[in-house]
PDB file of N, H, CA, C and O in Angstrom:
ATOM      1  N   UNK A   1     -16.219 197.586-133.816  1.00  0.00           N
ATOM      2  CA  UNK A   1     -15.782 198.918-134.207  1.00  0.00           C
ATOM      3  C   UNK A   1     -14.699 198.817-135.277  1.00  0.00           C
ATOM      4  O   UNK A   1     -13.946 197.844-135.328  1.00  0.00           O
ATOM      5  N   UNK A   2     -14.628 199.931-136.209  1.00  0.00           N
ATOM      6  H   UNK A   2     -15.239 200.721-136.168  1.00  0.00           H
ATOM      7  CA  UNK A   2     -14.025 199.551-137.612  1.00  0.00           C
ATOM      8  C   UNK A   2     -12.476 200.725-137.010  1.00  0.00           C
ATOM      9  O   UNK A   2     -12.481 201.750-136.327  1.00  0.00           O
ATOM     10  N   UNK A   3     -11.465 200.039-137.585  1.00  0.00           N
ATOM     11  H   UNK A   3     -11.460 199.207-138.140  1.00  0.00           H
ATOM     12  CA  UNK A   3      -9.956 200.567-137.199  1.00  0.00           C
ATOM     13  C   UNK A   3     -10.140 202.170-138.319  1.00  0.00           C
ATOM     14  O   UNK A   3     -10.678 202.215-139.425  1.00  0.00           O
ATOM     15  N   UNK A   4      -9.501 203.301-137.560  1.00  0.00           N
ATOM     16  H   UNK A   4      -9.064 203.264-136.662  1.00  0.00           H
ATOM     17  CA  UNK A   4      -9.483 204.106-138.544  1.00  0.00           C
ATOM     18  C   UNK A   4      -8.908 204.149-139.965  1.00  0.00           C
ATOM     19  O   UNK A   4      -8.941 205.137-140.698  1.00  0.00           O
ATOM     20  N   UNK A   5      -8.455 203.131-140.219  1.00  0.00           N
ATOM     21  H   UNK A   5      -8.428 202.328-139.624  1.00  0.00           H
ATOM     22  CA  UNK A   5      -8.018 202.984-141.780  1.00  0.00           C
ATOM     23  C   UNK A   5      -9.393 202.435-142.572  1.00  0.00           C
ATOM     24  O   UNK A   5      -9.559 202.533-143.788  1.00  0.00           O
ATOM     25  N   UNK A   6      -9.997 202.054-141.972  1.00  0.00           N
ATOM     26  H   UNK A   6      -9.862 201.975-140.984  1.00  0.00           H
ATOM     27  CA  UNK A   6     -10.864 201.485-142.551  1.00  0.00           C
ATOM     28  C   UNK A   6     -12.256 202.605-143.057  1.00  0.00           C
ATOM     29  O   UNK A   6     -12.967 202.764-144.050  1.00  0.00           O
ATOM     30  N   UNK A   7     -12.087 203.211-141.680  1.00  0.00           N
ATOM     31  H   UNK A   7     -11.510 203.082-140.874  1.00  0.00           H
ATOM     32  CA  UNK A   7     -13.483 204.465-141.776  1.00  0.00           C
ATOM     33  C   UNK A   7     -12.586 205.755-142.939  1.00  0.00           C
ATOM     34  O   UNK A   7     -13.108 206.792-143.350  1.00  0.00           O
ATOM     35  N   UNK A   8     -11.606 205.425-143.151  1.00  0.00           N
ATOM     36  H   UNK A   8     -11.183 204.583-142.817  1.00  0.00           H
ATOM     37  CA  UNK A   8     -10.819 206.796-144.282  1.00  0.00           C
ATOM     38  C   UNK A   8     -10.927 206.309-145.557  1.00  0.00           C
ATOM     39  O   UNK A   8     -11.031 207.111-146.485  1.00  0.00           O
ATOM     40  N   UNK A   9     -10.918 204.968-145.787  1.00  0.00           N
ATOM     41  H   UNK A   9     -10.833 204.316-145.033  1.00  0.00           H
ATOM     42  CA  UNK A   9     -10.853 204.347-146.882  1.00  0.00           C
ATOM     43  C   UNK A   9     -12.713 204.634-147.304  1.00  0.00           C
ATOM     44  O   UNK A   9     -13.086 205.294-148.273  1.00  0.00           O
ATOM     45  N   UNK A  10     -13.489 204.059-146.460  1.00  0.00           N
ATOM     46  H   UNK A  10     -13.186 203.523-145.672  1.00  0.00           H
ATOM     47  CA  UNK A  10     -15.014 204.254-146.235  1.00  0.00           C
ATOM     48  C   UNK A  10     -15.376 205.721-146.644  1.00  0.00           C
ATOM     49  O   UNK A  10     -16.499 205.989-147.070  1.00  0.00           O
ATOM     50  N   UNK A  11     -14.506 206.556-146.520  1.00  0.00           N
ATOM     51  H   UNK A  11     -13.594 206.338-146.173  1.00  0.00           H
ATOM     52  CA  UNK A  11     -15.041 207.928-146.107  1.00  0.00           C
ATOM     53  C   UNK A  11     -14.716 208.870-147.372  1.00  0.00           C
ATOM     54  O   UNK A  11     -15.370 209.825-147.793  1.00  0.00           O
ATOM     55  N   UNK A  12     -13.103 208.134-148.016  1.00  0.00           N
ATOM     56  H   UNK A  12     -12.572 207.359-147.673  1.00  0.00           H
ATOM     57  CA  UNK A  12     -13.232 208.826-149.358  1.00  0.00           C
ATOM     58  C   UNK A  12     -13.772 207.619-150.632  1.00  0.00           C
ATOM     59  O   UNK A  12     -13.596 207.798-151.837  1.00  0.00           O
ATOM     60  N   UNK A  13     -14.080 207.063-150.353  1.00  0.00           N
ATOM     61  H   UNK A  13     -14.224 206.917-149.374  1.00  0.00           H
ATOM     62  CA  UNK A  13     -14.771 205.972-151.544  1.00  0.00           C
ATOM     63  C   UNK A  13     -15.859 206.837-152.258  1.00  0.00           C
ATOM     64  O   UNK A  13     -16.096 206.216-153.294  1.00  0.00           O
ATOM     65  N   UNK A  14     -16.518 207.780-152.233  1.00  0.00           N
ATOM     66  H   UNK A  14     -16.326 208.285-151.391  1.00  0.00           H
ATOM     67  CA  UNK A  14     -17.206 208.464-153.128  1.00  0.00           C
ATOM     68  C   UNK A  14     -16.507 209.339-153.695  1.00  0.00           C
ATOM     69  O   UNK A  14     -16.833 209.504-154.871  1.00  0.00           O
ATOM     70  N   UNK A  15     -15.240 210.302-153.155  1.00  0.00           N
ATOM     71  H   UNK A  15     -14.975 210.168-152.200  1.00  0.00           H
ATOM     72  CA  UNK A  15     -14.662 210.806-154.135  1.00  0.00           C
ATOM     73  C   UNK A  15     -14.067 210.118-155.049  1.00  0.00           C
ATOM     74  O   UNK A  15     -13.988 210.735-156.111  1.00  0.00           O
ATOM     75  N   UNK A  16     -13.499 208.813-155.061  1.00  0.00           N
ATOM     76  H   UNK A  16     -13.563 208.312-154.198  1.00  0.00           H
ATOM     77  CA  UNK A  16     -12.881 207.538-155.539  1.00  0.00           C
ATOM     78  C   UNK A  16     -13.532 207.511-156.927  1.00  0.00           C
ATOM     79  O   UNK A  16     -13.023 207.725-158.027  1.00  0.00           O
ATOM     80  N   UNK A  17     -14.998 207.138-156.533  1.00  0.00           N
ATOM     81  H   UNK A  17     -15.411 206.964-155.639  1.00  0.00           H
ATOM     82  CA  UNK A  17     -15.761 206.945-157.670  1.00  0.00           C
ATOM     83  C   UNK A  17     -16.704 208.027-158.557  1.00  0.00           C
ATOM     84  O   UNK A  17     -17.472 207.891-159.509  1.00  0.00           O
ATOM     85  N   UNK A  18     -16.203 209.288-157.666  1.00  0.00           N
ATOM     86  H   UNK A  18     -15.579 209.398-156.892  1.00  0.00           H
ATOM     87  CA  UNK A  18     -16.875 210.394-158.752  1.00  0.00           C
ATOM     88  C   UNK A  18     -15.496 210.522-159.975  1.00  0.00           C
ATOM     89  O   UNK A  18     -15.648 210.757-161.174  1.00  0.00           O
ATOM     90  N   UNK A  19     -14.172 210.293-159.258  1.00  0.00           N
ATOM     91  H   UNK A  19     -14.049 210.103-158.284  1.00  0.00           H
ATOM     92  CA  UNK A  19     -13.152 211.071-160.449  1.00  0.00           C
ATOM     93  C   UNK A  19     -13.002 209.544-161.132  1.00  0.00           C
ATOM     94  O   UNK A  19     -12.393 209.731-162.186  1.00  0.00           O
ATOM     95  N   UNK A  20     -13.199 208.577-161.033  1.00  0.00           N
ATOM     96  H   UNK A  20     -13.694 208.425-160.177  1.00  0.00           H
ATOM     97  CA  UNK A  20     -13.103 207.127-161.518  1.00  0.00           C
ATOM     98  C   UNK A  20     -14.359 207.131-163.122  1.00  0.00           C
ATOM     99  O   UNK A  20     -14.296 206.844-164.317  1.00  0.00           O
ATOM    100  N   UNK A  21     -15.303 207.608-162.212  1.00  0.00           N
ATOM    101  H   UNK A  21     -15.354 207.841-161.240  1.00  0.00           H
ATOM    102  CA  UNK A  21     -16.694 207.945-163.672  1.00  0.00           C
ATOM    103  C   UNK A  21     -16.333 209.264-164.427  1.00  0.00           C
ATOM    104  O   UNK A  21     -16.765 209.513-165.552  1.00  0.00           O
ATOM    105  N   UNK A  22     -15.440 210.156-163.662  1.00  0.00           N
ATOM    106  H   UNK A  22     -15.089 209.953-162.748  1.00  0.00           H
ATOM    107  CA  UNK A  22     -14.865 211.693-164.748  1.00  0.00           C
ATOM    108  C   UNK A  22     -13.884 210.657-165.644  1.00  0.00           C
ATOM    109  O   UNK A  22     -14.101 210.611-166.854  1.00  0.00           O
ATOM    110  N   UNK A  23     -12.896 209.891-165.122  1.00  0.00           N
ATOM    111  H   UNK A  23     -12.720 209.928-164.138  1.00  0.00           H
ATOM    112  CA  UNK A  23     -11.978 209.386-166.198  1.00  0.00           C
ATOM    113  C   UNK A  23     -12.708 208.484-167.474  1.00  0.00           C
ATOM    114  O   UNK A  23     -12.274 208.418-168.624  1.00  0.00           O
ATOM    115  N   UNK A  24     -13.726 207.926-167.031  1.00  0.00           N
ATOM    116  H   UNK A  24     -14.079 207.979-166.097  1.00  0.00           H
ATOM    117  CA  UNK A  24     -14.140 206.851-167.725  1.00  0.00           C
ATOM    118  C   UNK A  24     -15.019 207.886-168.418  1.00  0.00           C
ATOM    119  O   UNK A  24     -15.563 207.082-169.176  1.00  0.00           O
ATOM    120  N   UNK A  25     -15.614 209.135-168.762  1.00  0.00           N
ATOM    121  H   UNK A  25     -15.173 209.788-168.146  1.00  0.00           H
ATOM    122  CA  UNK A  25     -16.240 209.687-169.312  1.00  0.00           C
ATOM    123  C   UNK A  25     -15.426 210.477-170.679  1.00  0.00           C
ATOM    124  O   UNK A  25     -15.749 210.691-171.847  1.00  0.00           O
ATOM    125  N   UNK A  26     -14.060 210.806-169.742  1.00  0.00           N
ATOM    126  H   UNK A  26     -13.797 210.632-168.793  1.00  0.00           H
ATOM    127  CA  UNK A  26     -13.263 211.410-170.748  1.00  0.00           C
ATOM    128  C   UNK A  26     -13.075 209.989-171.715  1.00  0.00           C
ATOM    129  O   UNK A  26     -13.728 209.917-172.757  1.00  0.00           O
ATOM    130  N   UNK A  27     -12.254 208.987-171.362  1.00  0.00           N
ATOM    131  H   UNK A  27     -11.724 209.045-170.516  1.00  0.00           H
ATOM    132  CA  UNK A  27     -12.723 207.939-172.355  1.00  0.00           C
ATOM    133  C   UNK A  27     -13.144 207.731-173.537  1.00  0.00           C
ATOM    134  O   UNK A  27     -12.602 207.507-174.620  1.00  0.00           O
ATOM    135  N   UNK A  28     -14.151 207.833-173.188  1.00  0.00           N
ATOM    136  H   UNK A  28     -14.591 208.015-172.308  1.00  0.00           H
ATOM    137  CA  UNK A  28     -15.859 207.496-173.863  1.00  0.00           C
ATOM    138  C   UNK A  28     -15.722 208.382-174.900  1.00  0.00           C
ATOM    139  O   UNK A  28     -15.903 207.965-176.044  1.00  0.00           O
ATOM    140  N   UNK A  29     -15.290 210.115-174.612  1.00  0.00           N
ATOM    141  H   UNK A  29     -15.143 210.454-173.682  1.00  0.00           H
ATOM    142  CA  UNK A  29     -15.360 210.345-175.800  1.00  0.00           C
ATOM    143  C   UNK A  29     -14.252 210.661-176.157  1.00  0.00           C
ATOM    144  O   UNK A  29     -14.526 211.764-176.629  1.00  0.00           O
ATOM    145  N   UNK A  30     -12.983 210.524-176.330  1.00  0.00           N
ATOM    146  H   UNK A  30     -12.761 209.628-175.947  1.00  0.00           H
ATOM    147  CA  UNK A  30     -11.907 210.616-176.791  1.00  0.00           C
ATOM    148  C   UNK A  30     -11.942 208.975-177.668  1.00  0.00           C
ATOM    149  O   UNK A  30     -11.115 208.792-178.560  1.00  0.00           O
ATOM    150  N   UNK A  31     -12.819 208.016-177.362  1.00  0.00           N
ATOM    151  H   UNK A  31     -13.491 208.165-176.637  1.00  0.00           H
ATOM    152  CA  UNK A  31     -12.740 207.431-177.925  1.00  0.00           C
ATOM    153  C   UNK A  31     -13.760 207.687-179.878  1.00  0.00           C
ATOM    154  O   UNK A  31     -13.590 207.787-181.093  1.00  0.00           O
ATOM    155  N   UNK A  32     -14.777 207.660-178.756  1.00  0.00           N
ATOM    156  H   UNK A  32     -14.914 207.579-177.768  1.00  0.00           H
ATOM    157  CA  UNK A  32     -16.030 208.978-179.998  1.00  0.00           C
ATOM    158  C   UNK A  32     -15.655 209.883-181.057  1.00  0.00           C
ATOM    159  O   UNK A  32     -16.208 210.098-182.136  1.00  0.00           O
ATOM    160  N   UNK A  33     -14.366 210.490-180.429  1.00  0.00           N
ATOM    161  H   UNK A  33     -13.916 210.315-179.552  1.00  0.00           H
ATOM    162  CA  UNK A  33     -13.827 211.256-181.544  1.00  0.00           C
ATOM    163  C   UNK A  33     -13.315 210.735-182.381  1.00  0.00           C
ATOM    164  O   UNK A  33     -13.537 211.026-183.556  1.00  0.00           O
ATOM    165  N   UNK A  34     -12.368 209.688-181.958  1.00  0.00           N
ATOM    166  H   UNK A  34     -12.187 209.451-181.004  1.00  0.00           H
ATOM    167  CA  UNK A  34     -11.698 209.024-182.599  1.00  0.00           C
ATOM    168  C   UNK A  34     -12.393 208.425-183.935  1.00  0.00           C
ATOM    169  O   UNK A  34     -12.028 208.583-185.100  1.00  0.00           O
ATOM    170  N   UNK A  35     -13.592 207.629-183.396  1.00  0.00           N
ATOM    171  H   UNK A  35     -13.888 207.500-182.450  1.00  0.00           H
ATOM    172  CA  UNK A  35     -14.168 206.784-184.022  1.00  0.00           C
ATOM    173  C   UNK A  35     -15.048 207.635-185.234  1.00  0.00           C
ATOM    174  O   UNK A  35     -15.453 207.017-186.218  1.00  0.00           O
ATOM    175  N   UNK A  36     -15.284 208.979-185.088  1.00  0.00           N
ATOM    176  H   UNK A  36     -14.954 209.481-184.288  1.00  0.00           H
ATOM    177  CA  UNK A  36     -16.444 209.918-185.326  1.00  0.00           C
ATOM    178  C   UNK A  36     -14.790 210.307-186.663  1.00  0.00           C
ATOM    179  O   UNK A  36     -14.954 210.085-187.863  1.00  0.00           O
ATOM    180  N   UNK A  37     -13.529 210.812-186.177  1.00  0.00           N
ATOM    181  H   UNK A  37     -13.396 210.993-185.203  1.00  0.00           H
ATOM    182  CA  UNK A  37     -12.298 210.820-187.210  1.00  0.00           C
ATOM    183  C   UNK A  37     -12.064 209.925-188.331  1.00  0.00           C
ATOM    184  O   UNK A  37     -11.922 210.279-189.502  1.00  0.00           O
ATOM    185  N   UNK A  38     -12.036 208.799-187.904  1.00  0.00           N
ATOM    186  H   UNK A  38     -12.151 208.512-186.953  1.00  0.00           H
ATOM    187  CA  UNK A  38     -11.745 207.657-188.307  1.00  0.00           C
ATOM    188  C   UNK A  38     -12.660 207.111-189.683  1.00  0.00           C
ATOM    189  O   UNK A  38     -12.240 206.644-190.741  1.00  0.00           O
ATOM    190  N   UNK A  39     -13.985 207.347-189.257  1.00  0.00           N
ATOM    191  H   UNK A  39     -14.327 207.727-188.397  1.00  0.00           H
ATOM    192  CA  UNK A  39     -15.133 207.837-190.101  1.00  0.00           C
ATOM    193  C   UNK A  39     -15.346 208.580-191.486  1.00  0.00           C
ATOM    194  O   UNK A  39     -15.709 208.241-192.613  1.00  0.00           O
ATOM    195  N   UNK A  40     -14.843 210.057-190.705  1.00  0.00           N
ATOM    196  H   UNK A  40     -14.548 210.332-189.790  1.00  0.00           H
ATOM    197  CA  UNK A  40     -14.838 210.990-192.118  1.00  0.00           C
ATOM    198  C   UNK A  40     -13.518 210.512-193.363  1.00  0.00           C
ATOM    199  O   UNK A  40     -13.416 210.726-194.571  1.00  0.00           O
ATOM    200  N   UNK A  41     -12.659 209.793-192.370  1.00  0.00           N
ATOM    201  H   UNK A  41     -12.742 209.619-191.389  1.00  0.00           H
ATOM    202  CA  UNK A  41     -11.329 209.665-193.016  1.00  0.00           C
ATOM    203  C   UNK A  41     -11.664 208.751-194.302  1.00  0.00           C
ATOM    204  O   UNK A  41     -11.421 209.148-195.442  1.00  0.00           O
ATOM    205  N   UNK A  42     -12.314 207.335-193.992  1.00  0.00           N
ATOM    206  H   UNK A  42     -12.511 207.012-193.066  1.00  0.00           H
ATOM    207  CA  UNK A  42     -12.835 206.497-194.660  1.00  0.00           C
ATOM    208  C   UNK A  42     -13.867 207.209-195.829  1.00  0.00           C
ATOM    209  O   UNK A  42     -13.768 207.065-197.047  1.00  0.00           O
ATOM    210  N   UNK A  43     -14.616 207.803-195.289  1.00  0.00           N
ATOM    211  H   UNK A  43     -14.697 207.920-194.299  1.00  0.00           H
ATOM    212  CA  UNK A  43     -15.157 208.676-196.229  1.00  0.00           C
ATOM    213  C   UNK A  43     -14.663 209.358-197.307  1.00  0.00           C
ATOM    214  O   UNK A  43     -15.057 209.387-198.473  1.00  0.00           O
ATOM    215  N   UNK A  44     -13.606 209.987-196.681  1.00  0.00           N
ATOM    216  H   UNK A  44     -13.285 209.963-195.734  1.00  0.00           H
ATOM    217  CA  UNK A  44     -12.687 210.760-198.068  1.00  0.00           C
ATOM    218  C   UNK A  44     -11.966 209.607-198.876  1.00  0.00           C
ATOM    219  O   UNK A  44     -11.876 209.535-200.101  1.00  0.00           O
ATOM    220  N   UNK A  45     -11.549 208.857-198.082  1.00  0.00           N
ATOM    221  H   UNK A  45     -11.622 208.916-197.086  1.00  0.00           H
ATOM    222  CA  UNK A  45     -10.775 207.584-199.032  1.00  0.00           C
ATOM    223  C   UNK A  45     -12.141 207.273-200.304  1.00  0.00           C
ATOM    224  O   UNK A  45     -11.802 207.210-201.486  1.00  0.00           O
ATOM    225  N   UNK A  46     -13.150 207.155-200.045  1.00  0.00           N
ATOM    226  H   UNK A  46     -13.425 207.205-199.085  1.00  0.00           H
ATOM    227  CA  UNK A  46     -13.334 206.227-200.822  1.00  0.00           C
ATOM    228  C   UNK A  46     -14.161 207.412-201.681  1.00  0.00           C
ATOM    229  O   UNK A  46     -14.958 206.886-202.459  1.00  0.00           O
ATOM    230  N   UNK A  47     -14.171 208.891-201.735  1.00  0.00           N
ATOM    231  H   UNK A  47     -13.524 209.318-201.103  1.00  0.00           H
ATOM    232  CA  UNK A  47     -14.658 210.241-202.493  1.00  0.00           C
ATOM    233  C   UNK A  47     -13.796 209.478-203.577  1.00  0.00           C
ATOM    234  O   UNK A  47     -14.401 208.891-204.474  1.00  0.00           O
ATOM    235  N   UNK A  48     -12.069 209.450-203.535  1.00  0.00           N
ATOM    236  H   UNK A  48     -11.577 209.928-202.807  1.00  0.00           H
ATOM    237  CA  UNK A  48     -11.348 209.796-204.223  1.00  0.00           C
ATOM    238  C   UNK A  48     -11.702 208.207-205.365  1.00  0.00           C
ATOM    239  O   UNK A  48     -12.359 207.216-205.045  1.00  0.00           O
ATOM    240  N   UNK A  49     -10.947 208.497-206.783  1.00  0.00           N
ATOM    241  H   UNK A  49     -10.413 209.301-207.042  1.00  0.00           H
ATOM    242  CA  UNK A  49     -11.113 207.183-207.407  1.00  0.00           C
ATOM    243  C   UNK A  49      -9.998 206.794-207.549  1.00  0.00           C
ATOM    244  O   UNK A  49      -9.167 207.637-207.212  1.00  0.00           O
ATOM    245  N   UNK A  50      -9.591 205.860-207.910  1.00  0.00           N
ATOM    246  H   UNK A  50     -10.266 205.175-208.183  1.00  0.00           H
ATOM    247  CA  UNK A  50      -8.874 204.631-207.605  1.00  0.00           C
ATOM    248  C   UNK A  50      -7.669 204.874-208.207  1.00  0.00           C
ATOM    249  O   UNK A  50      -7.640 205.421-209.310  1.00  0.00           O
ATOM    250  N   UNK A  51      -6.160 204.377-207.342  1.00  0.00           N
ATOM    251  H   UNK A  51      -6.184 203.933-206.446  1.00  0.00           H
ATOM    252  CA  UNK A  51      -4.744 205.141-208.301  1.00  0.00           C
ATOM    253  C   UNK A  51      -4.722 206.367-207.880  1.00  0.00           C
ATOM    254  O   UNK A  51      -3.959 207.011-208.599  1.00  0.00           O
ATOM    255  N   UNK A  52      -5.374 207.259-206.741  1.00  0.00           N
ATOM    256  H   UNK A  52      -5.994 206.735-206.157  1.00  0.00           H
ATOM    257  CA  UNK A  52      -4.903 208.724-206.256  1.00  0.00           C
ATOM    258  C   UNK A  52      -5.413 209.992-207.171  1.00  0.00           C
ATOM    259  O   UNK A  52      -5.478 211.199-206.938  1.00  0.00           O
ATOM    260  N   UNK A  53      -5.784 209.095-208.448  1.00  0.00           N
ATOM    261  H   UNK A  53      -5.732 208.114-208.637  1.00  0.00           H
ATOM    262  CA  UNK A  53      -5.763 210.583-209.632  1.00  0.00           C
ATOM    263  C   UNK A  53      -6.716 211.037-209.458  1.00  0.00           C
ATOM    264  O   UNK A  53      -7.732 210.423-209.133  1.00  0.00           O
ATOM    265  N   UNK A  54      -6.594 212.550-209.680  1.00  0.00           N
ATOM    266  H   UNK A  54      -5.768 213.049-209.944  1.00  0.00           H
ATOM    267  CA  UNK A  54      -7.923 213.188-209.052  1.00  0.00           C
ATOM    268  C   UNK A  54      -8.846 213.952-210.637  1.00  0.00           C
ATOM    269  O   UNK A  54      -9.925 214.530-210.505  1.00  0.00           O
TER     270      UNK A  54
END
């Protein structure tokens, strides 16, 4: 027979890992944005020509 710490630990382990996959989702795309930012930024850098002058 399992000590009651054990059956509480057992018992919330799925809420554990539903808000564990919400964090790791926010993540994912806060990273996405980033990377999706980071992107257009490079993009405009290299619109412009060389020395800033427009």
């Amino acid at each position: 027979m399992m000590d009651p710490v054990t059956l509480m630990l057992l018992g919330t382990a799925p809420a554990v890992l539903k808000v564990a996959d919400t964090l790791a989702q926010i993540l994912l795309l806060r990273a996405h944005a980033q990377l999706v930012r980071n992107q257009a930024a490079t993009r405009n850098q290299d619109d412009k020509p060389a020395g800033g002058v427009q």
